[in-house]
DRENMARBA-984591 format. One record per residue (C-alpha): residue in three letters; residue number from 1; x, y, z. Coordinates in nm, 2 decimals. Example, Ala and Ser with C-alpha at 12.3 -4.5 7.8 and 13.67 -1.06 7.14 Angstrom:
# DRENMARBA-984591
r = ALA	k = 1	u = 1.23	v = -0.45	w = 0.78
r = SER	k = 2	u = 1.37	v = -0.11	w = 0.71
END
This chain:
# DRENMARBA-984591
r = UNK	k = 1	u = 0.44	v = -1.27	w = -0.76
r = UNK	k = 2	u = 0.57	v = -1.02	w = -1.01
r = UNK	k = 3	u = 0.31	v = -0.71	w = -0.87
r = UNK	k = 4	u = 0.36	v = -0.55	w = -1.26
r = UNK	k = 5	u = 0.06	v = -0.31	w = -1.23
r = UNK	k = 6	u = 0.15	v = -0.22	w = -0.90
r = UNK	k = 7	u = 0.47	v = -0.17	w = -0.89
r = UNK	k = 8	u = 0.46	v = 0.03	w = -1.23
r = UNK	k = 9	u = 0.19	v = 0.27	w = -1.07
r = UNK	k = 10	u = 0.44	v = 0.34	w = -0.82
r = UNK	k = 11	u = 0.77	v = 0.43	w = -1.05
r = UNK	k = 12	u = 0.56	v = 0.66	w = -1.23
r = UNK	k = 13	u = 0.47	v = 0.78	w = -0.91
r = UNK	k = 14	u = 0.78	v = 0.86	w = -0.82
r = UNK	k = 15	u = 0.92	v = 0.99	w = -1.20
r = UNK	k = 16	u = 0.62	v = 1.23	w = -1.20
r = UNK	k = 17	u = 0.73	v = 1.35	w = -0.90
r = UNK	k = 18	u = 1.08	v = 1.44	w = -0.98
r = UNK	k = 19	u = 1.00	v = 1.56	w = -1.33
r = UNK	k = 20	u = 0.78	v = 1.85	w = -1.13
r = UNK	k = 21	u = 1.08	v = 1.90	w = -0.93
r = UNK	k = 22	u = 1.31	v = 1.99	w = -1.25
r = UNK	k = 23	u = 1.03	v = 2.20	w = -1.36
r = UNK	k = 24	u = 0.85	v = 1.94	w = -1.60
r = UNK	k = 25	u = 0.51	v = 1.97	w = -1.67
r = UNK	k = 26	u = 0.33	v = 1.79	w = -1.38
r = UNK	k = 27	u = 0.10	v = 1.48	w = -1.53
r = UNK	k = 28	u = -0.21	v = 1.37	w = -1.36
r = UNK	k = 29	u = -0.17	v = 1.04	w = -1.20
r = UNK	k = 30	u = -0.49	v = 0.80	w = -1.12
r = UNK	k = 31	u = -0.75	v = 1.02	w = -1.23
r = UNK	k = 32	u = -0.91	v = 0.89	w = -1.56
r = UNK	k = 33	u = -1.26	v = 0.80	w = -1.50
r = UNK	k = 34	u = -1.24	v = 1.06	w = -1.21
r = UNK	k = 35	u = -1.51	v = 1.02	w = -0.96
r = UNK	k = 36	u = -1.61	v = 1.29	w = -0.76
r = UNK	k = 37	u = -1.59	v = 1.28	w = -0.36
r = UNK	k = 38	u = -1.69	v = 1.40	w = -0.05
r = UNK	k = 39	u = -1.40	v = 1.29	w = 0.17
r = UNK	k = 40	u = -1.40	v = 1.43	w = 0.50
r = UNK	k = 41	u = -1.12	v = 1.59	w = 0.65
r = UNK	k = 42	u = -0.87	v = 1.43	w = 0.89
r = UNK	k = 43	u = -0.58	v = 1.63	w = 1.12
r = UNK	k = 44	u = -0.26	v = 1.46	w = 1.03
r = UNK	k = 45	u = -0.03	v = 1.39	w = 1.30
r = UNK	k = 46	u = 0.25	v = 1.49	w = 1.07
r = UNK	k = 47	u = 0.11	v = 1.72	w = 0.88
r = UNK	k = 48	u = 0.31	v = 2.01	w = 0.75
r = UNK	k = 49	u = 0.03	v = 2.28	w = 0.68
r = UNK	k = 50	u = 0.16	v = 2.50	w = 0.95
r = UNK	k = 51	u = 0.45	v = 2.55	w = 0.75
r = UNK	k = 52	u = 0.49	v = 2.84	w = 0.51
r = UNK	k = 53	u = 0.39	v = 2.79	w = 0.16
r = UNK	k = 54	u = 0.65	v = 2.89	w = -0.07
r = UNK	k = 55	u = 0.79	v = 2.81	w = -0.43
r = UNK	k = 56	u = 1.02	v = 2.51	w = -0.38
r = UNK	k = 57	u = 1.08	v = 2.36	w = -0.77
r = UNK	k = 58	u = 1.42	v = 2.40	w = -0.87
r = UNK	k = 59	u = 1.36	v = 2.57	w = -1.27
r = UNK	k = 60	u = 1.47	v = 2.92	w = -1.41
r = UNK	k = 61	u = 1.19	v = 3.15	w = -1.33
r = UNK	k = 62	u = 1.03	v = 3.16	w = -1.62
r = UNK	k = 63	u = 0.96	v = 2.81	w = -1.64
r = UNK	k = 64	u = 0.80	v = 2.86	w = -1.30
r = UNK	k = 65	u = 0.38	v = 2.85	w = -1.27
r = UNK	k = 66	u = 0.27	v = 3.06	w = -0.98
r = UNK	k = 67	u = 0.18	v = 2.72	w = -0.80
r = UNK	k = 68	u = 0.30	v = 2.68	w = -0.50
r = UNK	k = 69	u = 0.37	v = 2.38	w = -0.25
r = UNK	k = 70	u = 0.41	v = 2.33	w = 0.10
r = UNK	k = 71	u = 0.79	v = 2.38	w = 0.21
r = UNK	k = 72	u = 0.91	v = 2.04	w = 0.27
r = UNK	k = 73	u = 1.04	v = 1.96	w = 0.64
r = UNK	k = 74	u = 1.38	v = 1.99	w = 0.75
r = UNK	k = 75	u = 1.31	v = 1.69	w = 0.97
r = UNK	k = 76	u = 1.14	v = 1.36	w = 0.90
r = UNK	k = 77	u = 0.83	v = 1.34	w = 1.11
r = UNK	k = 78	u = 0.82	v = 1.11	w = 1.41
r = UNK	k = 79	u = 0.63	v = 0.77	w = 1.37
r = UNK	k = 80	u = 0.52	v = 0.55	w = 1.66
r = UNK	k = 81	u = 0.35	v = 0.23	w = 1.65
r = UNK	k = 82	u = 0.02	v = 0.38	w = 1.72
r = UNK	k = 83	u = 0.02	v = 0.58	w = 1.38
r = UNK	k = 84	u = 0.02	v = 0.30	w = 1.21
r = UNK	k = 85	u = -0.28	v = 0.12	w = 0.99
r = UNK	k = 86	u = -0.08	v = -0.14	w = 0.85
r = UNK	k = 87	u = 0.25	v = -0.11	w = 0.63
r = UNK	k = 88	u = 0.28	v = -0.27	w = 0.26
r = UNK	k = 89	u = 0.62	v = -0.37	w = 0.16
r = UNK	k = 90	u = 0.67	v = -0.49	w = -0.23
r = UNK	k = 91	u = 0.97	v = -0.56	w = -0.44
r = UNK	k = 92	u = 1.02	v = -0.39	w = -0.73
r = UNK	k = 93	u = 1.03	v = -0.73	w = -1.01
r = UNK	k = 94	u = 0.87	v = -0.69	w = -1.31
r = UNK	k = 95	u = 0.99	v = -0.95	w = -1.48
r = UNK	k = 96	u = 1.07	v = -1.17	w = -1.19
r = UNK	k = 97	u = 0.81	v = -1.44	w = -0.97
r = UNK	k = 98	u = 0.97	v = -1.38	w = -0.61
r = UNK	k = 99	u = 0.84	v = -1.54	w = -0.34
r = UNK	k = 100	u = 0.91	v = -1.22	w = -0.16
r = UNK	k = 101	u = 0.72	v = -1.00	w = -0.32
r = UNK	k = 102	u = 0.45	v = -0.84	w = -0.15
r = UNK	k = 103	u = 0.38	v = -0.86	w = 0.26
r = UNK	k = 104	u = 0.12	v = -0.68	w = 0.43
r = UNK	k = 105	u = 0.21	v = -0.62	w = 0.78
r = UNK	k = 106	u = -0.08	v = -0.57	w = 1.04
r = UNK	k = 107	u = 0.03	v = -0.36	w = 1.39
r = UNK	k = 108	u = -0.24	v = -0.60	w = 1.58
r = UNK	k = 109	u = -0.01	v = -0.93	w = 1.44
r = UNK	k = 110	u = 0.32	v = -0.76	w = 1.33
r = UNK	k = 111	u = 0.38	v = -0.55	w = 1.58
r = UNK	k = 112	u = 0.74	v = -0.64	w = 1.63
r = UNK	k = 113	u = 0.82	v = -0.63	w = 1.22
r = UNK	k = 114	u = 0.67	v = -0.28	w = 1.21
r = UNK	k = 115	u = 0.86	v = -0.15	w = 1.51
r = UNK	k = 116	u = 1.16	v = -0.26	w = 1.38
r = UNK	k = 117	u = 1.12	v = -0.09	w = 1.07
r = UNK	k = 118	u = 1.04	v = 0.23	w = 1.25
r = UNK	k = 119	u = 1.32	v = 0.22	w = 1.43
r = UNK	k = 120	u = 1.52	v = 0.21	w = 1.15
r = UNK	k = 121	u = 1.35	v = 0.48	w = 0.97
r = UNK	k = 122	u = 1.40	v = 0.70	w = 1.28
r = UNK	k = 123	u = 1.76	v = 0.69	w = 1.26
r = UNK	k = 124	u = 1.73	v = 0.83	w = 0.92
r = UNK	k = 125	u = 1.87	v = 1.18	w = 0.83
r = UNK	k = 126	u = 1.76	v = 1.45	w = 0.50
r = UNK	k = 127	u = 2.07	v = 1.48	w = 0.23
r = UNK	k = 128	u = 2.11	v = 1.67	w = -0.11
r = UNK	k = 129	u = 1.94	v = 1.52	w = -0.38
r = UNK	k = 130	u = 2.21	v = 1.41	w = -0.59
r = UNK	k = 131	u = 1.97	v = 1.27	w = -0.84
r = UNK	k = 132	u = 1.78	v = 0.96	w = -0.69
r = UNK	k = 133	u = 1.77	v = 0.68	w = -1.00
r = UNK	k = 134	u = 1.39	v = 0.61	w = -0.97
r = UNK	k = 135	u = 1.41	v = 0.32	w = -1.23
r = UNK	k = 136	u = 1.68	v = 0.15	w = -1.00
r = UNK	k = 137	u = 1.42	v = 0.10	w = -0.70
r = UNK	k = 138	u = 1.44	v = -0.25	w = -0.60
r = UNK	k = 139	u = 1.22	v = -0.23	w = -0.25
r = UNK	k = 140	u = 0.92	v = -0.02	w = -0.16
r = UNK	k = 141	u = 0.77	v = 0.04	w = 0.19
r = UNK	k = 142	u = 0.45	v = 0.23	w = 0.24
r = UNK	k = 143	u = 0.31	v = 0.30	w = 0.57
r = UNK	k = 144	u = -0.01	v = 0.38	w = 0.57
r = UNK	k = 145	u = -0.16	v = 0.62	w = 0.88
r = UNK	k = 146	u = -0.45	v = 0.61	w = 1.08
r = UNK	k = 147	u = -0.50	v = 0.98	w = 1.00
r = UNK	k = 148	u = -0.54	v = 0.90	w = 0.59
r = UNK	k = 149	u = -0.16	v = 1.00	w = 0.51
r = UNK	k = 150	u = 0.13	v = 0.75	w = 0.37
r = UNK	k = 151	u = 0.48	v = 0.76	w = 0.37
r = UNK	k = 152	u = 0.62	v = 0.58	w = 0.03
r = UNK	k = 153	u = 0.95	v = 0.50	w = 0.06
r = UNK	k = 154	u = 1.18	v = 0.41	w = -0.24
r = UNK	k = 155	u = 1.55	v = 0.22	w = -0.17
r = UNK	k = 156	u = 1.80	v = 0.05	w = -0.37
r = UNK	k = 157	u = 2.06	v = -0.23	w = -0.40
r = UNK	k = 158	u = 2.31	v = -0.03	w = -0.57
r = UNK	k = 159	u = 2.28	v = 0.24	w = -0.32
r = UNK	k = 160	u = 2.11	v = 0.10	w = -0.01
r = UNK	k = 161	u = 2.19	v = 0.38	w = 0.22
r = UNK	k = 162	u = 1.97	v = 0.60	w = 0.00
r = UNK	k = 163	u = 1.61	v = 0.61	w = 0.02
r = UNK	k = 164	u = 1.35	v = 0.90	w = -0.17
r = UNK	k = 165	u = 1.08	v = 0.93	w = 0.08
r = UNK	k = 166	u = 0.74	v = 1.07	w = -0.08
r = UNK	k = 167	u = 0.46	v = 1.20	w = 0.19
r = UNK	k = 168	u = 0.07	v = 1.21	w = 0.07
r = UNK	k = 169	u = -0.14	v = 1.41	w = 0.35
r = UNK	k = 170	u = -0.45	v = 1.20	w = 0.42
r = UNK	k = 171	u = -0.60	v = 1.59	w = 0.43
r = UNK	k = 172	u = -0.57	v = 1.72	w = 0.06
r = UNK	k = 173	u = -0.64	v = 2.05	w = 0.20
r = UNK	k = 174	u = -0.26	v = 2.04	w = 0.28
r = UNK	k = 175	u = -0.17	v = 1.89	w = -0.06
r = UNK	k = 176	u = -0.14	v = 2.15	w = -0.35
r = UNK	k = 177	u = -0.45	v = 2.15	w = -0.56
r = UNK	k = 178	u = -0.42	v = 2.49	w = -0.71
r = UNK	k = 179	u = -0.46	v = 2.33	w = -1.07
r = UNK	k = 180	u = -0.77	v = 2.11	w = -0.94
r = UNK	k = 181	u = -0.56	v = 1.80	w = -0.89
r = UNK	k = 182	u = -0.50	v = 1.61	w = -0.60
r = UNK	k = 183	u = -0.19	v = 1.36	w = -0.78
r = UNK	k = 184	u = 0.13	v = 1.60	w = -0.61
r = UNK	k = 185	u = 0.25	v = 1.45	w = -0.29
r = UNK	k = 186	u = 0.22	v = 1.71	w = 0.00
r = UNK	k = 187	u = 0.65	v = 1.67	w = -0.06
r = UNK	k = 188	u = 0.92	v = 1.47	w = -0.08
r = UNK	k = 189	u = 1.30	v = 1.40	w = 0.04
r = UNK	k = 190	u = 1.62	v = 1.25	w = -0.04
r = UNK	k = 191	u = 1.79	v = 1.06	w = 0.31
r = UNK	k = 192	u = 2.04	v = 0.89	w = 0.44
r = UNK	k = 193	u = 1.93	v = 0.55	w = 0.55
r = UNK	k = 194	u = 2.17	v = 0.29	w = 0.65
r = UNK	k = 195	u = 1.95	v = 0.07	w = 0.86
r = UNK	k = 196	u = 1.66	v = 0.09	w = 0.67
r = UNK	k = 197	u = 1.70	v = -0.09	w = 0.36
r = UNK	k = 198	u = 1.83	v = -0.45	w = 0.52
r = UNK	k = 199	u = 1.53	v = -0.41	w = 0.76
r = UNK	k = 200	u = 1.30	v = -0.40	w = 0.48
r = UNK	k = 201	u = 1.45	v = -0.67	w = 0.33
r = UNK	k = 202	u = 1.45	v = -0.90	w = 0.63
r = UNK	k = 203	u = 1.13	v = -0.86	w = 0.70
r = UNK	k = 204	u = 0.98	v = -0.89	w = 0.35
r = UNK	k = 205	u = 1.18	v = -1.22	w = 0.25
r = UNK	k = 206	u = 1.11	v = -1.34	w = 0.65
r = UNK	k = 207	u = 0.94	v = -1.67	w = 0.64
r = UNK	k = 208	u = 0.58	v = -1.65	w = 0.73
r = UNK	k = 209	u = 0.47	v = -1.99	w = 0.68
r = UNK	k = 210	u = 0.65	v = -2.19	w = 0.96
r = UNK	k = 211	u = 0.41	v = -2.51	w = 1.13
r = UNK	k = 212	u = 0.27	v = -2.58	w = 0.75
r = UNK	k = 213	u = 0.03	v = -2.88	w = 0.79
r = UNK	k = 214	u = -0.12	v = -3.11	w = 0.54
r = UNK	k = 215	u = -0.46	v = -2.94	w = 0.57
r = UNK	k = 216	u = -0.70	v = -2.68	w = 0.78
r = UNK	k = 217	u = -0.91	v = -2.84	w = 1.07
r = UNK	k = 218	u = -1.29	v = -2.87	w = 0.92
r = UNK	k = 219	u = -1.38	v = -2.64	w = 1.23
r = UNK	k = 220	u = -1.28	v = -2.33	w = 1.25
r = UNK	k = 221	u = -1.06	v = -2.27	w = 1.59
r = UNK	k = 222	u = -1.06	v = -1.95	w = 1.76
r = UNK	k = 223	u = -0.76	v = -1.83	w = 1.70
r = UNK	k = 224	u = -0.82	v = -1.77	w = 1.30
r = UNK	k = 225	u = -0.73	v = -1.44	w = 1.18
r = UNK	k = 226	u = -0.61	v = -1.36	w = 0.84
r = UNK	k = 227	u = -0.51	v = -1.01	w = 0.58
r = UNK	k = 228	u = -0.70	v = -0.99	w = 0.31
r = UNK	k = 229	u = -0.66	v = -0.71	w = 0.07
r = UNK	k = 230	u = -0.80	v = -0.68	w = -0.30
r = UNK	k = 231	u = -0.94	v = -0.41	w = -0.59
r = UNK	k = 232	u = -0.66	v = -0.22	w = -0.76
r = UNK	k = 233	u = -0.32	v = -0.28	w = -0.65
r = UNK	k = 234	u = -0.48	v = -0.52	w = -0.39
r = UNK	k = 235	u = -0.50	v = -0.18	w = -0.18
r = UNK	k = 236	u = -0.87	v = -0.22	w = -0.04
r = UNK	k = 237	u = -0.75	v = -0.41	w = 0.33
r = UNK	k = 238	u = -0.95	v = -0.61	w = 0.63
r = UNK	k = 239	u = -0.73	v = -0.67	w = 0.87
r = UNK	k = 240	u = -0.93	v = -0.92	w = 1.13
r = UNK	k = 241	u = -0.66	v = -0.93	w = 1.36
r = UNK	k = 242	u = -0.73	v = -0.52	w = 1.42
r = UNK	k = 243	u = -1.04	v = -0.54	w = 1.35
r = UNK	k = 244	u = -1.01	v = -0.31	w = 1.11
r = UNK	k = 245	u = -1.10	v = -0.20	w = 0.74
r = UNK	k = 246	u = -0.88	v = 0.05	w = 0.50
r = UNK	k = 247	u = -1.00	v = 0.21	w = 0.20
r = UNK	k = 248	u = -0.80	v = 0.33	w = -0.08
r = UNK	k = 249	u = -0.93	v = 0.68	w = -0.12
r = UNK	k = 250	u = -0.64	v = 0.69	w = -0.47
r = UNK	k = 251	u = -0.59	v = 1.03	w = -0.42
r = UNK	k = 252	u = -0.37	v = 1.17	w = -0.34
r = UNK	k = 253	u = -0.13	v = 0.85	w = -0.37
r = UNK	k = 254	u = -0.14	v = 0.61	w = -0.12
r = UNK	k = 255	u = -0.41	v = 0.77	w = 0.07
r = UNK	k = 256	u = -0.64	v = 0.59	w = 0.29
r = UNK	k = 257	u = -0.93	v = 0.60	w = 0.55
r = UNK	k = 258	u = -0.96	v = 0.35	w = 0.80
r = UNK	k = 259	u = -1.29	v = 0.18	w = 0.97
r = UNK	k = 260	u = -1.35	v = -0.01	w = 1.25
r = UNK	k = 261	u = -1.51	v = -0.31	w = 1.10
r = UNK	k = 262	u = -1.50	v = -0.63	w = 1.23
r = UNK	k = 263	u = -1.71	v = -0.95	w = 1.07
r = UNK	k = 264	u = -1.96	v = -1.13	w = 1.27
r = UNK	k = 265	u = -1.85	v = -1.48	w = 1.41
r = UNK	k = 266	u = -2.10	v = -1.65	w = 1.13
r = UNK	k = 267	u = -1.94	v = -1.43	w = 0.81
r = UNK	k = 268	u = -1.59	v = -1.55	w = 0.99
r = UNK	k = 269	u = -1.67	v = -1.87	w = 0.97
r = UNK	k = 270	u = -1.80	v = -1.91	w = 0.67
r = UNK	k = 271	u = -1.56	v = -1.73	w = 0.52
r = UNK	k = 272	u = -1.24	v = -1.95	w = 0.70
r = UNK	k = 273	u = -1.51	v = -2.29	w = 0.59
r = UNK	k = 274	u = -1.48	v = -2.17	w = 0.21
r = UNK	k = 275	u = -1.11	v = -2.13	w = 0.24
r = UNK	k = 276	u = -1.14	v = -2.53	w = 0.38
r = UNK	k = 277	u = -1.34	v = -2.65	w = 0.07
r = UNK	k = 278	u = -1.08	v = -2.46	w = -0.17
r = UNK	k = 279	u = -0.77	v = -2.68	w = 0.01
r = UNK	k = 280	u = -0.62	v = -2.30	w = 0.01
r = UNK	k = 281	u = -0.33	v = -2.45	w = 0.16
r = UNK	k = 282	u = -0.22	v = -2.63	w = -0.16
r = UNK	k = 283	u = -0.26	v = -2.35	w = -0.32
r = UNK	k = 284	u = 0.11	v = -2.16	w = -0.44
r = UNK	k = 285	u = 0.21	v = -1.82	w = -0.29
r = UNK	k = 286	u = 0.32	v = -1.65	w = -0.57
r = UNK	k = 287	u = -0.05	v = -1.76	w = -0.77
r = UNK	k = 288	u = 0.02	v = -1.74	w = -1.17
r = UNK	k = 289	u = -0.28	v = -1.93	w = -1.32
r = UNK	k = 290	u = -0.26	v = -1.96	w = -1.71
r = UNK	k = 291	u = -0.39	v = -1.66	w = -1.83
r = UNK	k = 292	u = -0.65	v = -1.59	w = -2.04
r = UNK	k = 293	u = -0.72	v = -1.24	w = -2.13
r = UNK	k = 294	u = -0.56	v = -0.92	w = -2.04
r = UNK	k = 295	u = -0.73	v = -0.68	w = -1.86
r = UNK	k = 296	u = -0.59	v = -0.35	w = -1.74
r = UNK	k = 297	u = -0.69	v = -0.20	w = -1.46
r = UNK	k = 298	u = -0.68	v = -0.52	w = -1.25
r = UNK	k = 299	u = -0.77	v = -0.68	w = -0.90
r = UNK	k = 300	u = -0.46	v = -0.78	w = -0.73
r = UNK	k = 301	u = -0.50	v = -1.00	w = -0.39
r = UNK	k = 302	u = -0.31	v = -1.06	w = -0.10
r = UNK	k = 303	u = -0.40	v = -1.30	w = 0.16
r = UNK	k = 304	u = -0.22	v = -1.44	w = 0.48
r = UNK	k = 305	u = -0.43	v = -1.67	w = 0.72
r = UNK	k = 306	u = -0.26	v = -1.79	w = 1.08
r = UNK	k = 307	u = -0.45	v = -2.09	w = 1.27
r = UNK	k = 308	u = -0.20	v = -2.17	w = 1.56
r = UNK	k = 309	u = 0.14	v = -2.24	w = 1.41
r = UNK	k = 310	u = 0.00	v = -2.28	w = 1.06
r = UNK	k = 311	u = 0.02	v = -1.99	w = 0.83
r = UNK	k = 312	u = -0.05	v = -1.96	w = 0.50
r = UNK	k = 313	u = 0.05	v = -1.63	w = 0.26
r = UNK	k = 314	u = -0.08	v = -1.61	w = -0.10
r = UNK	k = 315	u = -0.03	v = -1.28	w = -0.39
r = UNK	k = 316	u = -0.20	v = -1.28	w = -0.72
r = UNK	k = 317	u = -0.21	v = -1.04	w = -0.94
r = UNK	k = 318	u = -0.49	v = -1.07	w = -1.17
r = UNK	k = 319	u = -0.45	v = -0.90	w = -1.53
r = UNK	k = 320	u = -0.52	v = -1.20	w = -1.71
r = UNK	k = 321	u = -0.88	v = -1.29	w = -1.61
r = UNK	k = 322	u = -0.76	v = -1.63	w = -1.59
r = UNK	k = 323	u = -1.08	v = -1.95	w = -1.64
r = UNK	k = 324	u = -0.86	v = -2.19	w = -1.43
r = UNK	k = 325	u = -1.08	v = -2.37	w = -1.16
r = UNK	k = 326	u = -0.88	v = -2.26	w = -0.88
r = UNK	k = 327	u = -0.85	v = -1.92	w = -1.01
r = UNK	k = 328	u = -1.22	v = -1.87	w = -1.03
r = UNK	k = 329	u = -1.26	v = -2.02	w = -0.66
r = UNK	k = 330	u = -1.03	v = -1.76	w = -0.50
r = UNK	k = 331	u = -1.16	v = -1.46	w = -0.69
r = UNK	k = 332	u = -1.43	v = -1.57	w = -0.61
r = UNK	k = 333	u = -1.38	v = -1.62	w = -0.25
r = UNK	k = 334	u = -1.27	v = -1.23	w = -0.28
r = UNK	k = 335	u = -1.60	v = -1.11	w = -0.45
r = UNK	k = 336	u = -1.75	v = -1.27	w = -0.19
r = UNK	k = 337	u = -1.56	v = -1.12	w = 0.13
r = UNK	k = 338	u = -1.57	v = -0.76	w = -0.09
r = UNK	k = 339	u = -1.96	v = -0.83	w = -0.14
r = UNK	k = 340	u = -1.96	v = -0.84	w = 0.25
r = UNK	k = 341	u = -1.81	v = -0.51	w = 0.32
r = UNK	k = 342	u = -1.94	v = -0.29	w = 0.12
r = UNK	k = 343	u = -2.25	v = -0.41	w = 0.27
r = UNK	k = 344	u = -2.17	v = -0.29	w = 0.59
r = UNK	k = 345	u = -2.26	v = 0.02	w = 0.74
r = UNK	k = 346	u = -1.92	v = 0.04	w = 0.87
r = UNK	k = 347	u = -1.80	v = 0.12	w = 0.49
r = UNK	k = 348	u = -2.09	v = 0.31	w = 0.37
r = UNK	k = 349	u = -2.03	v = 0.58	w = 0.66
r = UNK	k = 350	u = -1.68	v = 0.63	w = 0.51
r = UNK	k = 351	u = -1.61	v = 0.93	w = 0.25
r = UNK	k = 352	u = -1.60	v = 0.85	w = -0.12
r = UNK	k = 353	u = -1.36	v = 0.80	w = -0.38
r = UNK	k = 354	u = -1.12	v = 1.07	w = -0.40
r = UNK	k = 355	u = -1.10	v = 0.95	w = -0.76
r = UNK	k = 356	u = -1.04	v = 0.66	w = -1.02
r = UNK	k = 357	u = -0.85	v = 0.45	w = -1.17
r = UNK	k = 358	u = -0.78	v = 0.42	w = -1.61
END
């Protein structure tokens, strides 16, 4: 599924970024409608406030504000399986249904996938930034922390070896907000990463689906566990293999905060019995109902289901409101499961909105 609102969000992530860097005027990102939030604060396992703040933009002095931003590090920080909340990886199509488009990967069902991607990123080394073509970006990884912080990383076919890697510190006390905005990443590099880009690529165009049968068993078997992920950008998760729950706190980008939320057997159930009555395996992976209206911003949705050998992936991205029966029964389906959560006490003890989306 062509992810357009997604994947735009993140290109002008990334071209606000390096315009700041060649002493450009810095453009809030995400924060129309701003809401205002209590979030708490988090100790990054790779965070760089111990650094020393300096002055790092690259413009003639005058051109300089007396803003300054915390020195990026000389060496990427070290990521083990355990930092991990789950990793999105997208392809950047905007014009293009791909079947390998978006693929949430959970460390509780994924573990090998994510492992060899950090591997890979490991092995990676910082290089001068010879000025990384944002609008050439053909794969984006984001691994979202435990602690709150992400790691966006941007690669290329034309130049796979090269990847811009952009870090958002789950504690915006790190991030620079002298100018009362939270939108700057806490910094950002140019590397060398040979490995990196086929890994990504392997793993998001891997097939998922193997043991397809004809239909679900009416009961639901023990083993059923599934990703689900919806709002904006489909970046609100449940994970019910981890048992887990991650909130998109929006800023600063990619940011999250991560519960330990777990639905009851019954909620499970009824949830997997709904998925039953909607024959959800008939339904296409790359979901483009005939639209109907345009709306903007939009729900996107990710779902993979595994029952024993059977497993099922399906990405929608919803701008057009479309009235198609099947397209009201799985949005449906994710009002429903949303409804659910935010009803839990689980969510409601996590901090609010960092800010909005326009």
């Amino acid at each position: 599924m062509a992810r357009k609102s997604g994947i735009a969000s993140h290109l002008l992530i990334a071209g606000v970024l390096l315009a700041a860097m060649s002493g450009l005027s810095l453009l809030v990102f995400g924060c129309g409608a701003a809401l205002t939030g209590s979030g708490g604060s988090q100790s990054s396992s790779v965070s760089t406030s111990s650094t020393e703040v300096t002055t790092t933009l690259s413009a003639p002095p005058s051109s300089l504000s007396t803003t300054t931003v915390v020195t990026p590090p000389e060496k990427l920080p070290a990521l083990s399986l355990g930092d991990v909340a789950y990793v999105d990886l997208s392809r950047s199509t905007l014009s293009t249904v791909d079947s390998g488009d978006r693929r949430i990967l959970s460390p509780a069902d994924d573990a090998a996938d994510i492992q060899a991607l950090l591997d890979a990123y490991s092995q990676a080394a910082i290089v001068p930034d010879n000025g990384f073509r944002q609008d050439q970006v053909d794969l984006i990884m984001v691994v979202h922390l435990l602690d709150g912080s992400a790691l966006t990383i941007f690669s290329r076919t034309q130049d796979p070896q090269s990847c811009l890697m952009l870090f958002s510190d789950g504690n915006p006390a790190n991030t620079d907000n002298s100018r009362g905005e939270l939108s700057n990443y806490a910094w950002s590099r140019v590397v060398s990463a040979p490995k990196l880009f086929p890994e990504i690529e392997w793993v998001i165009t891997e097939t998922k689906e193997s043991g397809k049968s004809a239909s679900l068993p009416a009961t639901m078997p023990k083993d059923f566990g599934m990703v689900a992920a919806f709002g904006v950008d489909g970046k609100m998760v449940l994970d019910t293999f981890a048992g887990t729950f991650h909130k998109d706190m929006i800023l600063p980008p990619g940011t999250t905060t991560t519960a330990s939320l777990r639905l009851t057997p019954a909620e499970l159930e009824q949830a997997y019995v709904e998925l039953v009555a909607m024959d959800i395996l008939a339904y296409p992976t790359d979901f483009v109902p005939k639209p109907d209206m345009g709306v903007t911003p939009n729900e996107s949705y990710y779902l993979r289901i595994k029952v024993g050998s059977t497993q099922k992936e399906i990405r929608w991205n919803d701008s057009s409101l479309s009235l198609e029966s099947r397209a009201k029964a799985l949005r449906g389906w994710f009002k429903k499961l949303a409804d659910l959560i935010y009803a839990k006490p689980e969510y409601g003890a996590l901090p609010a909105f960092r800010g909005g989306y326009a």
